[in-house]
N, C-alpha and C positions, 0 to 999 in steps of 0.2 A: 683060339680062333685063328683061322687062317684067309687071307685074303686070296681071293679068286683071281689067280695070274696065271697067263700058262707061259709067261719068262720067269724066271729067278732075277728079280728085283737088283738094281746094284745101287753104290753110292757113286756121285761124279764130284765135280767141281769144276767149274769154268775158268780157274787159276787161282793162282797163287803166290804172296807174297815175293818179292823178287831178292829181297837184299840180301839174305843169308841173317844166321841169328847175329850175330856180330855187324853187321851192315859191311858186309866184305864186297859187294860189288861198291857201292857208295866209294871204300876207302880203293879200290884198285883202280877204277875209273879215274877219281881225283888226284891220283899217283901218275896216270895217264897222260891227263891234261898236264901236269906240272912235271913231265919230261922224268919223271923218278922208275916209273915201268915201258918195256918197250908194248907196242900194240900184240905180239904174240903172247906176251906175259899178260895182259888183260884178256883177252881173249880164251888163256888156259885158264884163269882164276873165272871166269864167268862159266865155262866146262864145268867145273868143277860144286859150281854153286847150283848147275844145272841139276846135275848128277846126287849130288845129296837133296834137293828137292825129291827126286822123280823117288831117292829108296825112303825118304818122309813119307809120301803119297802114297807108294808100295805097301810100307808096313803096316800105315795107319787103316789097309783091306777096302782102298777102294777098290769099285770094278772097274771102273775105266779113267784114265788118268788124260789131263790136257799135255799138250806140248806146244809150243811156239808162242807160249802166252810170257814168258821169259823177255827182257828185252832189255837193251843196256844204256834207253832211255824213256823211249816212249814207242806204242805197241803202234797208235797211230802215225808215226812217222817211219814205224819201219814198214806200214803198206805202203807209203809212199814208194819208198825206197823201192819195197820190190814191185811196184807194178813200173819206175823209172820215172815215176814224175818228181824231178828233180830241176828244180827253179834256174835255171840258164846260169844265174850269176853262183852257182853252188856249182857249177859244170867246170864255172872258165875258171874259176879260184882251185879248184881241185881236178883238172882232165885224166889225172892217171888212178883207176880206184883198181888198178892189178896184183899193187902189196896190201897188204893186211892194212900198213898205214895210212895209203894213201884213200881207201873205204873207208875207215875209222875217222879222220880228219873230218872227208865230206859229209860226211854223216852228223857228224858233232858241230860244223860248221854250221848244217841247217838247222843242228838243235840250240845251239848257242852262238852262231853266229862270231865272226873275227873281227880285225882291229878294220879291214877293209871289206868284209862282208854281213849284210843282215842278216838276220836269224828268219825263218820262218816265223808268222805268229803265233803265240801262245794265248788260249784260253781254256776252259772251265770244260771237263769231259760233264754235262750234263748238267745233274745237280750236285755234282759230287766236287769233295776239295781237290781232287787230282787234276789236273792242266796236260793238255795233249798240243803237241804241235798241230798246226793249222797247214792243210797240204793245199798247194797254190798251184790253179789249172786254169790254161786258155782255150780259145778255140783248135791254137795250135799246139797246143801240146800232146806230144809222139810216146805213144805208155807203149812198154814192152818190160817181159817178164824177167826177174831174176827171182827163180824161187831157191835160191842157196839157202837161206835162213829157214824158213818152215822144214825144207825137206832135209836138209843137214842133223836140225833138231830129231825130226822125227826117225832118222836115221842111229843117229847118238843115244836114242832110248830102245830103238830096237835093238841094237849091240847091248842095251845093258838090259838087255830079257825083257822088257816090256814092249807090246804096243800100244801107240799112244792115240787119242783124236786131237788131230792138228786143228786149233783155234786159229781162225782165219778175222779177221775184219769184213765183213760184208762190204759187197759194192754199191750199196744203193746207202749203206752209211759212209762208208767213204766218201761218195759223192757229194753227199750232203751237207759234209762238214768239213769241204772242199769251201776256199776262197777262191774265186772268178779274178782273175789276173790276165793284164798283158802279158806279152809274152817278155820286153825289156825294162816294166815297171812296177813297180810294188803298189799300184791301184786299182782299187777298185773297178771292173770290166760292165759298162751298159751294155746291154744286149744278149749275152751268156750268160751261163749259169751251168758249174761243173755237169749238173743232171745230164745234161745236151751229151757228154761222153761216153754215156751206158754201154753204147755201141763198140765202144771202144775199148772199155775195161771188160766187159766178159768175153771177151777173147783170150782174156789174160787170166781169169776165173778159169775157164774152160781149161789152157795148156797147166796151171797150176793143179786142179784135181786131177788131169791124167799123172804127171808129174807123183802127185804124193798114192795115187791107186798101184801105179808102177812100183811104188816104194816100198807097199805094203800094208796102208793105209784099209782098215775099213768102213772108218766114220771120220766125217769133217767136220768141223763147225763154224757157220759160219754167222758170226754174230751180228744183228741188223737192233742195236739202241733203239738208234734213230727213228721204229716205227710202234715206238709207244710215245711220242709227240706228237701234236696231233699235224694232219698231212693232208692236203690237198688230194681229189680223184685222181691225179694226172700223177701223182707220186705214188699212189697205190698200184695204179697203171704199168708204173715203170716195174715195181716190184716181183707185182706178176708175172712181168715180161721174164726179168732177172730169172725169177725160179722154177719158170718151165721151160728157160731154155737149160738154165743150170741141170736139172733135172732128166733132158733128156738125150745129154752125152751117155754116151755107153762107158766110156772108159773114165770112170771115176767111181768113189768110195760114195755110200751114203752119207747124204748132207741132213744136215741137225740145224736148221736155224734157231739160234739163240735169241732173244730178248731178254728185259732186265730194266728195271727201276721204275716199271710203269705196268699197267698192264694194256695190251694190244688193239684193243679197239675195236674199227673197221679195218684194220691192218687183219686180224685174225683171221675171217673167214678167206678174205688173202690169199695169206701163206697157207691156211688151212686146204686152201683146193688145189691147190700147185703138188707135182707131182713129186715134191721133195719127201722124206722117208719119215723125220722126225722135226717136231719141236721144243725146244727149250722155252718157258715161261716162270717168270716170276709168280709165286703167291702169297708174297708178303704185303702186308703194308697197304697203299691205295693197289697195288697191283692186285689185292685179293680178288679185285674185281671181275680177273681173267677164269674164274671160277664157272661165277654165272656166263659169261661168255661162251666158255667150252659149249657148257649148258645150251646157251640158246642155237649155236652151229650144230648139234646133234654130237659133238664130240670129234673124236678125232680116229674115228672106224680106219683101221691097216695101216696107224699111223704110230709111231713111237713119242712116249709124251717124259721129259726131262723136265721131273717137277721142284721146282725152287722153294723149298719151305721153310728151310733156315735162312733168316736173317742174312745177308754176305755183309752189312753195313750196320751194323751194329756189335754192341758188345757185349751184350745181354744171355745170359742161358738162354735155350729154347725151350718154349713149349712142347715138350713132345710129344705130350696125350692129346694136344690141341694138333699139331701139325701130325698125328696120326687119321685126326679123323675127315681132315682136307686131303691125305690121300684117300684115303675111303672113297672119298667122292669121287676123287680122279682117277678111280680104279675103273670104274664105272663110264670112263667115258671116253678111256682110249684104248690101246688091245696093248699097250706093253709100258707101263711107265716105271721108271728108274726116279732115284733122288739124289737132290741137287741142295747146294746155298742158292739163293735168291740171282746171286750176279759172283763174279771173279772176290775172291778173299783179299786181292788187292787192297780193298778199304778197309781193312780189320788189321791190329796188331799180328805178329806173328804165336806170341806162345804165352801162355799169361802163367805157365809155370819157372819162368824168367824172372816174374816179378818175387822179389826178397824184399820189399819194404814193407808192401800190403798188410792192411791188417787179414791175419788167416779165417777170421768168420767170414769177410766179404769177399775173399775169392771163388768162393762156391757158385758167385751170380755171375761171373762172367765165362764167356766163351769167346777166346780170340780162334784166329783162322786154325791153330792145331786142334782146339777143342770141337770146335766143330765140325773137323772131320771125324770124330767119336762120335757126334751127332748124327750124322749124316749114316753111318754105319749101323749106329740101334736103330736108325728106321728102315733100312734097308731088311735089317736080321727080321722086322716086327714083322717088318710087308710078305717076306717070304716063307717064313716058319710062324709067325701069328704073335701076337700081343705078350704070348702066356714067356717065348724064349725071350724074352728080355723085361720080365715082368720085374727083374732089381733093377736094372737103369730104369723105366721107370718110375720104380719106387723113390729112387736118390734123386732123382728130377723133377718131384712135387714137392719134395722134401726142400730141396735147394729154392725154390718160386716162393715155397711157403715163409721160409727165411728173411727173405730179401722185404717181402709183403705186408712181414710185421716186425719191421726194424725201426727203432725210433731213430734210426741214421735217416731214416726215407722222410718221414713224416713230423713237421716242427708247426706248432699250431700258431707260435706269433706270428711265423713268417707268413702261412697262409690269413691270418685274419690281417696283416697289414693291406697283402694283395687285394683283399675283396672290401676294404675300403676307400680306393682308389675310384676318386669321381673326375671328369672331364674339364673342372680347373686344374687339375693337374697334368693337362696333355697339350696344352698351349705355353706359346712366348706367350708377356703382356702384354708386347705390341706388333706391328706388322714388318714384314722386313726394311719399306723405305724407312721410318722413324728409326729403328732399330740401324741401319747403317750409318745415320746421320751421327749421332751419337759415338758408336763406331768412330769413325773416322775421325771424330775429333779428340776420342782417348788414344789411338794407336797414333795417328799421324804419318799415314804413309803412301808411300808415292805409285806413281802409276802404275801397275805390273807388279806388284810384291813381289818378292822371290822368298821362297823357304826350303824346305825338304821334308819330307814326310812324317819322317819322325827317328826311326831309328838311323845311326851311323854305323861303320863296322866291327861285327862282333873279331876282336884279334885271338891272336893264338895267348895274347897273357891275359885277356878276358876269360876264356876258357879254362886256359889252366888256375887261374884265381879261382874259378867256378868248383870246378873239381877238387881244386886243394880243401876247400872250407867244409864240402860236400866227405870229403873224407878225411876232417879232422886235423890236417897237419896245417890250416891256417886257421885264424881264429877269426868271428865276427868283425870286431873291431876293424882289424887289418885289412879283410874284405871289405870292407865300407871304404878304408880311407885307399884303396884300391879303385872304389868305383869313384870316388869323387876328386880323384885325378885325371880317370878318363871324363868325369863331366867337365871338368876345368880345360882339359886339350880339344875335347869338342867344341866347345864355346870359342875357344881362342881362337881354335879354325877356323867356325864362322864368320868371326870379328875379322880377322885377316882378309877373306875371300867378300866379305861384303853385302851379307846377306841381308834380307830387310827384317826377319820373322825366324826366330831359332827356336831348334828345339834341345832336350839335353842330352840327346842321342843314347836313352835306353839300353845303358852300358850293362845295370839289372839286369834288364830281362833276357832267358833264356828264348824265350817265344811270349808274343804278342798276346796269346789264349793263358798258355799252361802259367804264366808269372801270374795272372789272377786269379788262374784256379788254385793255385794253388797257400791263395790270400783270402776265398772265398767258399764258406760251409758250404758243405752242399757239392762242394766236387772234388773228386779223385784224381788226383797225379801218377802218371806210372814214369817207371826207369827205363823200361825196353820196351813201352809201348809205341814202337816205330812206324809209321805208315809214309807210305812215298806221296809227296806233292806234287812235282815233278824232276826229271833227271835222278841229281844226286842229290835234293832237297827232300828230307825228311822230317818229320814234325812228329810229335807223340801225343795226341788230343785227348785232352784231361774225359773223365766220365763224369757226368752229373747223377750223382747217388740221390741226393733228395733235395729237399726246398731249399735255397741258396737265402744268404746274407752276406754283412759283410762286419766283419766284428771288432776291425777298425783299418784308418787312410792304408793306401795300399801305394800311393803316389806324390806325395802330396809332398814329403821332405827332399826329393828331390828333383821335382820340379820349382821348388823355392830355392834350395839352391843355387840350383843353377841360374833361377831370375835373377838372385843376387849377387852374379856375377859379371852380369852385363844391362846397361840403359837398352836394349834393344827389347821387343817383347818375347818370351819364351812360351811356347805353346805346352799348356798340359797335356800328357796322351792317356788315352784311354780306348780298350775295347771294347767296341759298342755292342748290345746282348743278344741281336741276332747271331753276326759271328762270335758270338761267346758259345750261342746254340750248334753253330754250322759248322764250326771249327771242332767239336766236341763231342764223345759218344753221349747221346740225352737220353734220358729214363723216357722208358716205351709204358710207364702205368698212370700218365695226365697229358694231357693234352698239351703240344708244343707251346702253345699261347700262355698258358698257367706258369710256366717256364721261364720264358721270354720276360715275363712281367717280374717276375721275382727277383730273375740277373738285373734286371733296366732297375727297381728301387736301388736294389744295394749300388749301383751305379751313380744314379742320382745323389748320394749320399756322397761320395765320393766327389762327384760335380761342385756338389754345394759345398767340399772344404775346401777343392782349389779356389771358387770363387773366394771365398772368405779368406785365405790368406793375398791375394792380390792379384791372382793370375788373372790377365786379360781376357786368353786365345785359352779356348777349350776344344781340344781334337775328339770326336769321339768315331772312330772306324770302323767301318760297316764293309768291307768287302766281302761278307758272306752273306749280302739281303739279294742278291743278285742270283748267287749260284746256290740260296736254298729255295728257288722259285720254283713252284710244282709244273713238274711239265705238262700236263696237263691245261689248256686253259681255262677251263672251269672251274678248278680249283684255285685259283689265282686269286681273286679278289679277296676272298677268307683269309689267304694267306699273308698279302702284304696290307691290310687292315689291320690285324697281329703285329708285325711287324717294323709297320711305322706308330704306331700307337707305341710299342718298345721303346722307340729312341727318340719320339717324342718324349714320352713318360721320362727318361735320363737327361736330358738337356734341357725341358721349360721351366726349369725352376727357377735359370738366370736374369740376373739385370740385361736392359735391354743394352748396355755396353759393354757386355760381356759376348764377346764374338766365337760363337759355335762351327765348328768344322768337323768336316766329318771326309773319309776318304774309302774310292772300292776302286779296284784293278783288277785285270783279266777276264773279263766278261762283257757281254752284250747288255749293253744298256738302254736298248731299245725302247722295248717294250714292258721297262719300269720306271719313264720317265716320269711320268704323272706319280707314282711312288716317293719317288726320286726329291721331286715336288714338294709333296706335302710333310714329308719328314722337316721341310723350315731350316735346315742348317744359313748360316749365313754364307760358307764356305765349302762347297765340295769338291773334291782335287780327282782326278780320273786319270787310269790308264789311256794313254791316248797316242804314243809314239810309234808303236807298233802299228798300230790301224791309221796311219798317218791324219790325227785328228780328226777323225773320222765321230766319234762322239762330239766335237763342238760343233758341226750343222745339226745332229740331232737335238741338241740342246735346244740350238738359235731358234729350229724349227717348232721346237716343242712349245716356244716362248717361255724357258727358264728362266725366273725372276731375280733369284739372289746372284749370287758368285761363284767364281769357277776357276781350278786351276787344272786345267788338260796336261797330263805328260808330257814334259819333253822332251825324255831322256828315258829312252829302253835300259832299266836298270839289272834286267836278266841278262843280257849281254854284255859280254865283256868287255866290249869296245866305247871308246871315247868318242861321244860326237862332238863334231866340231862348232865352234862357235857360227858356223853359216846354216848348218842343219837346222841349227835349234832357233837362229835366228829366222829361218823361214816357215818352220813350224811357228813361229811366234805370229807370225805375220797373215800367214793362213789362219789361224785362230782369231787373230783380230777383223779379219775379213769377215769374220761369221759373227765374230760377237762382240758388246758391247767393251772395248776396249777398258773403259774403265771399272767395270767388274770381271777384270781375266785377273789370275797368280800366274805364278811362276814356278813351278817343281820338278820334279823326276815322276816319274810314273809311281812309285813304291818306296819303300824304306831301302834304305843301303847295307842293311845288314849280312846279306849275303858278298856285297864288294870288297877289294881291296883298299887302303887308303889311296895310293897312288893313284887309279881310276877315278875315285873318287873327289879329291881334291884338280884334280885336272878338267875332269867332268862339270864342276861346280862352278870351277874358274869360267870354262867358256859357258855356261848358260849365264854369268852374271854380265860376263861380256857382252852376251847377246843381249842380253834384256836391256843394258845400256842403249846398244845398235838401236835397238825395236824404242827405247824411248825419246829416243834424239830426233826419230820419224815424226812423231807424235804430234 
C-alpha cells in the first residue's frame, strides 16, 4: 500500500541533544569558566560538536535537518541575546561584547550571574525537567537584532553541504515567558506586561527572516510552546497579528510554526488561518488530541503539516504500526505532511547503544534520540513507498512491544495487590498541624528562624573519584564507605562550626537525588551514559521505570543514624519524594501515572517508617518535580495533583505526630499549586525564593498557608556569595508577609553543584543574618 501524497514524505527533528557523546561541550565550557581554555578554544570545540551533529543527522537520512537549536547554554537566553534585551546591569558589568570574550563573559554572566552581578531567573521550560533563563523586559527596553548566531549556524552547515531550517524561538513565546521588569530593578513591574512589546520584537522577526532568506534559507521554524497552554482572546489576538504580519514580508523563507507538549487548542484554527506556509504539531500523548482538532478546522488545505509521532520525551520504542495509522489520518487532512518526534530530542538520552551494562533482552524496548531517528525514517520510507518496503522493521518492532509486554520484569503481582489495598487511613497525619507542632517544638527545641540547608553539601573531586574508583574495581566497598563517612564527619563539623540549628549529612552517596534510589529500588533502570541536559552545564541521567517498583530493603537509614550520632543537634533524613521520583525519570507508558506514583510513595513509606524507628526526628521528603509535572493544560489539573498529593501523602502519614515532615520544590511557579501545596500537610516546606526576590512568600501569606516555611535565601545556582545585608533583608521582607514564627532559614536548593569556599562563606553570612533578623524580634 501506498499512501496518497503528491510530496515524498521526509523525516525532521526539532533538535538535538547538545553535549556531544562524551559531554564535550559540558567539559570545554567548564574548562572555560575555570580560566583552563581561552573563549576561541571553546568556541572551536562547540564548531566542532556542531559539525558531528549535523553528519549524525545526515547519515541517519533525514530530509531536513534543524540548525540554531545548538546552544552553549540555554536556547531561550540566546533569543534574548539576539533580539538585545539584555538587562542594564549585564551592560554595565560587561560594555565591550567585540572579542569573543568579552560576549562569552556577558552572556555567561546572565546565565550564571558574578561575584557583583545577578543572574537572570531560572525556571522550568514547561513541564519538562530542563530550566531556561527567564528574559527580563520593561516598557523601556530598546530590542534590536543581532542575528550572528542563527545565520553563522546556518551558514557553517551550508559550507558542510547541507541546508538546514533554522529553529528560531517564537515571539509570542518569547514574550510570554518574559519577566516585566524596571528598567534599574530586579522587580516585579505593575502595569506592563512583556506582550505590550510585540510591536517591537517583529521588527526584529521581520530583519531576522530576511537575513537567513538572504543566506539561503528555505524554511524557518519558529517555535510558539507557549500556545498549547491555555490563553486568553487577547493572546490569540496578539498571535494572529505576529503571523500575518510575519507571513507577509516578501523577503523571507517559509515559516513552519512549531508546537509541542500539548495539543493546540483554540490556538489551532489561529495559526491555522494566518498565512504562514506550514505547521509543526505534537500527536502524542494528551497532545493526540490535536488530531480530532485538525478534524474539526477541515484540516490544513495548501498548508504543510510536520507530524510529531514519536515520543521526543520518552524512552520507550515506538509504536510504529500505531503511529502509522495516525499518519493515515493526517494524510487525509493536509496536502503535504513530513514526520517528526513529538518536540526537540533534547529530553531524551543521546544513544542507548553507549549503554554496556544493560541487561541485552531490555535494550530492544528503548529508543534514545539516535534510535529514533531510525524511527522517524521507517516512517518516512512507509509513507512514501507503503507499508510492504519496510514490512521487516516493522516486523522487529512488534516483536520488540511484544517483549517488553510480557516480561515478568514489568509485571510483579505483590506489588500491585499491596497497591489496591491501600484505604484512606493511610493518607492522613493522626492529627492536625497546630497539635502536631506543639509537640514538635517541644522534641526539637528551636528558636526562631531555624536555619538548615537543603540537604546535600558539595559533591568534590575526591567524592567523585572514590565513586569511580569502586565503580571500576580498584577500590573496594569497604574503603568506599569508610571514604563517605569521613565526608559525613567533615560535614557535620562544618555545621557545628558555622552554627546551624537543623543538619543534615550532606548526601556525600548519592550520585543524584532520583538515580541513588533507583537504583535501590525494583522496578527501575539505571544507565551509564543516559545523559540529558538540566540546565547549562548540569546534566543528570534519569533512571527508567521498567515495571512495578518496591523496595527490597533501607536505602538511607545507616547513614542518616550516623551522622545523628555524631552531633546533639537534629539531623534531617532525606529522601525523594515519588512524584519527582516519576518526573525526574523515563516512566512506563503501559499504566497509568497514578498506579506509579503509588507504588514508589509505599516503598517510600517503608523507608519513612525505618528512619522514624531508629530515632530520626526531621523527615525531608522533596518534591521539586510536583510542580513542573503539572499538565498544562487546565483541565487536566485536578486529576493530576489528586494523584499526586495522595503520593506523598501516602509516604509521610504513617508518623508520630513528633516526628516533623518537610518536604522541599525549587524553580518553578508556585502559584497556582498552592491549594496543592496545602493539602500535601508537610510541617515544613523550604521554596525557591531568591531569585523571584521572595516573591512566593506573599503568595503563601495570601494563600493563607497554614504550617511552615523556609523561602530561599541564597541563589545557590550562582556563583556568588550574598552578603550577610542581602539575605538579612530577604529575611525581613519574608517576615513582613508571614508569620515570623513559622519562617526557616535555607538556600534555595542543595549545594551540590557549589564549591566548599562559596559555600562555607555563604552559610556563614546567612547565620549571621538570621542572628541580625532575630535580635529585631
Amino acid at each position: 500500500m501506498t499512501y496518497p501524497s503528491p510530496h515524498r514524505p521526509v523525516a525532521t527533528v526539532y533538535g538535538y541533544p547538545r553535549q556531544g557523546r562524551g559531554r564535550q561541550l559540558k567539559k570545554a565550557t567548564e574548562s572555560y569558566w575555570a580560566g583552563r581554555i581561552t573563549a576561541d578554544e571553546l568556541l572551536t570545540a562547540a564548531r566542532e560538536l556542531r559539525l558531528a551533529r549535523l553528519a549524525e543527522l545526515s547519515g541517519a537520512g533525514l530530509g531536513e535537518i534543524p540548525s540554531n537549536d545548538f546552544s552553549l547554554y540555554d536556547h531561550v537566553l540566546d533569543t534574548a541575546v539576539m533580539l538585545g534585551a539584555i538587562p542594564p546591569r549585564h551592560v554595565a558589568a560587561y560594555p565591550d561584547t567585540t572579542t569573543a570574550q568579552g560576549a562569552l563573559d556577558r552572556y555567561f554572566a546572565m546565565a550564571r550571574g558574578t561575584a557583583d552581578t545577578a543572574p537572570l531567573e531560572m525556571t522550568k521550560w514547561f513541564d519538562t525537567n530542563y530550566h531556561y533563563l527567564v528574559p527580563e523586559l520593561g516598557p523601556d527596553t530598546v530590542l534590536s537584532l543581532d542575528a550572528t548566531k542563527p545565520v553563522s549556524e546556518f551558514l557553517e552547515a551550508s559550507e558542510a553541504g547541507v541546508t538546514t531550517r533554522p529553529v528560531i524561538l517564537g515571539p509570542i513565546t518569547f514574550l510570554l515567558l518574559a519577566k516585566a521588569t524596571a528598567r534599574d530593578a530586579e522587580v516585579q513591574l505593575p502595569g506592563f506586561e512583556p506582550i505590550d512589546l510585540l510591536d517591537r520584537v517583529l521588527p526584529c522577526y521581520l530583519q531576522l527572516l530576511a537575513r537567513l532568506r538572504r543566506a539561503g534559507a528555505h524554511w524557518v521554524q519558529l517555535d510558539e510552546p507557549v500556545l498549547v497552554t491555555d490563553q486568553p482572546p487577547a493572546v490569540l489576538a496578539h498571535a494572529r497579528r505576529a503571523y500575518e504580519t510575519l507571513a507577509a514580508a516578501q523577503d523571507r523563507p517559509k515559516i513552519l510554526v512549531a508546537s509541542y507538549f500539548d495539543h493546540l487548542g483554540d490556538a489551532l484554527p489561529v495559526l491555522a488561518g494566518t498565512p504562514v506556509e506550514g505547521l509543526a504539531m505534537d500527536f502524542t500523548g494528551r497532545a493526540a488530541a490535536n488530531v480530532d482538532g485538525l478534524a474539526a478546522i477541515g484540516g490544513l488545505p495548501g498548508k504543510r503539516l510536520v507530524a510529531g509521532v514519536v515520543d521526543g520525551r520518552n524512552v520507550w520504542t515506538s509504536d510504529l504500526t500505531g503511529a502509522l495509522s495516525t499518519l493515515g489520518i493526517l494524510l487525509g487532512l493536509a496536502d503535504h505532511v513530513d514526520v517528526a518526534a513529538s518536540c526537540s530530542l533534547l529530553h531524551v538520552p543521546l544513544d542507548v547503544s553507549l549503554e554496556r551494562d544493560l541487561d541485552r533482552h531490555l535494550l530492544p524496548w528503548f529508543a534514545f534520540a539516535r534510535q529514533k531517528l531510525d524511527e522517524l525514517t521507517v516512517l518516512a520510507r512507509a509513507l512514501s513507498d507503503g507499508r510492504d518496503a519496510v514490512a521487516g522493521e516493522l516486523q522487529v518492532n512488534r516483536s520488540r512491544l511484544a517483549s517488553r509486554a510480557g516480561s515478568a520484569t514489568v509485571h510483579v503481582d505483590a506489588v500491585r495487590d499491596r497497591s489496591a489495598e491501600i484505604g484512606p487511613q493511610q493518607l492522613r497525619r493522626r492529627s492536625h498541624y497546630p497539635d502536631r507542632r506543639q509537640v514538635q517544638r517541644e522534641r526539637l527545641q528551636l528558636p526562631v528562624l531555624p536555619t538548615t540547608t537543603i540537604g546535600s553539601f558539595p559533591q568534590t573531586a575526591e567524592l567523585r573519584r572514590a565513586r569511580a574508583s569502586v565503580r571500576a574495581g580498584t577500590m573496594t566497598a569497604q574503603d568506599y564507605d569508610e571514604a563517605i563517612r569521613g565526608e559525613v564527619r567533615d560535614v557535620v563539623a562544618a555545621q557545628e562550626a558555622l552554627g546551624l540549628d537543623v543538619f543534615v549529612h550532606g548526601e556525600p552517596e548519592r550520585n543524584d537525588m532520583v538515580q541513588y534510589f533507583a537504583e535501590r529500588l525494583d522496578g527501575f533502570l539505571a544507565t551509564r551514559q543516559g545523559w540529558v541536559q538540566s540546565y547549562g552545564t548540569r546534566y543528570v541521567r534519569p533512571p527508567i521505570i521498567v515495571g512495578d517498583v518496591s523496595r527490597p530493603q533501607p536505602m538511607t537509614v545507616a547513614w542518616a543514624t550516623y551522622a545523628q550520632g555524631l552531633t546533639k543537634r537534629p539531623v534531617k533524613g532525606m529522601l525523594t519524594g515519588p512524584i519527582t521520583m516519576l518526573a525526574w525519570s523515563f516512566v512506563r507508558d503501559d499504566q497509568p501515572p497514578a498506579a506509579t506514583a503509588r507504588q514508589v510513595a509505599l516503598a517510600l513509606r517503608d523507608e519513612v517508617a525505618d528512619l522514624e524507628a531508629t530515632g530520626i526526628a526531621i523527615i525531608q521528603v522533596d518534591e521539586p518535580g510536583l510542580r513542573e509535572t503539572l499538565p498544562l493544560r487546565r483541565r487536566d489539573r485536578a486529576d493530576y495533583l489528586a494523584w499526586a498529593v495522595e503520593a506523598f501523602r501516602l509516604t509521610t502519614s504513617g508518623v508520630r505526630d513528633d516526628t516533623q515532615v518537610h518536604t522541599h520544590m525549587c524553580y518553578a511557579e508556585f502559584g497556582d499549586v498552592l491549594a496543592a501545596i496545602t493539602d500535601m500537610d508537610a510541617d515544613v516546606i523550604s521554596l525557591e525564593a531568591a531569585r523571584s526576590q521572595m516573591q512566593v512568600v506573599g503568595e503563601l501569606a495570601r494563600g493563607d498557608y497554614p504550617n511552615e516555611v523556609g523561602p530561599g535565601v541564597w541563589d545557590i545556582h550562582s556563583p556568588r556569595v550574598p552578603t550577610v545585608g542581602e539575605i538579612a533583608a530577604r529575611l525581613r521582607g519574608a517576615a513582613g508577609a508571614f508569620d515570623i514564627g513559622r519562617l526557616w532559614v535555607n538556600p534555595d536548593c542543595g549545594l551540590k553543584t557549589r564549591a566548599y569556599p562559596e559555600v562555607r562563606a555563604s552559610l556563614a553570612n546567612l547565620v549571621a543574618a538570621t542572628a541580625l533578623v532575630r535580635a529585631e524580634v
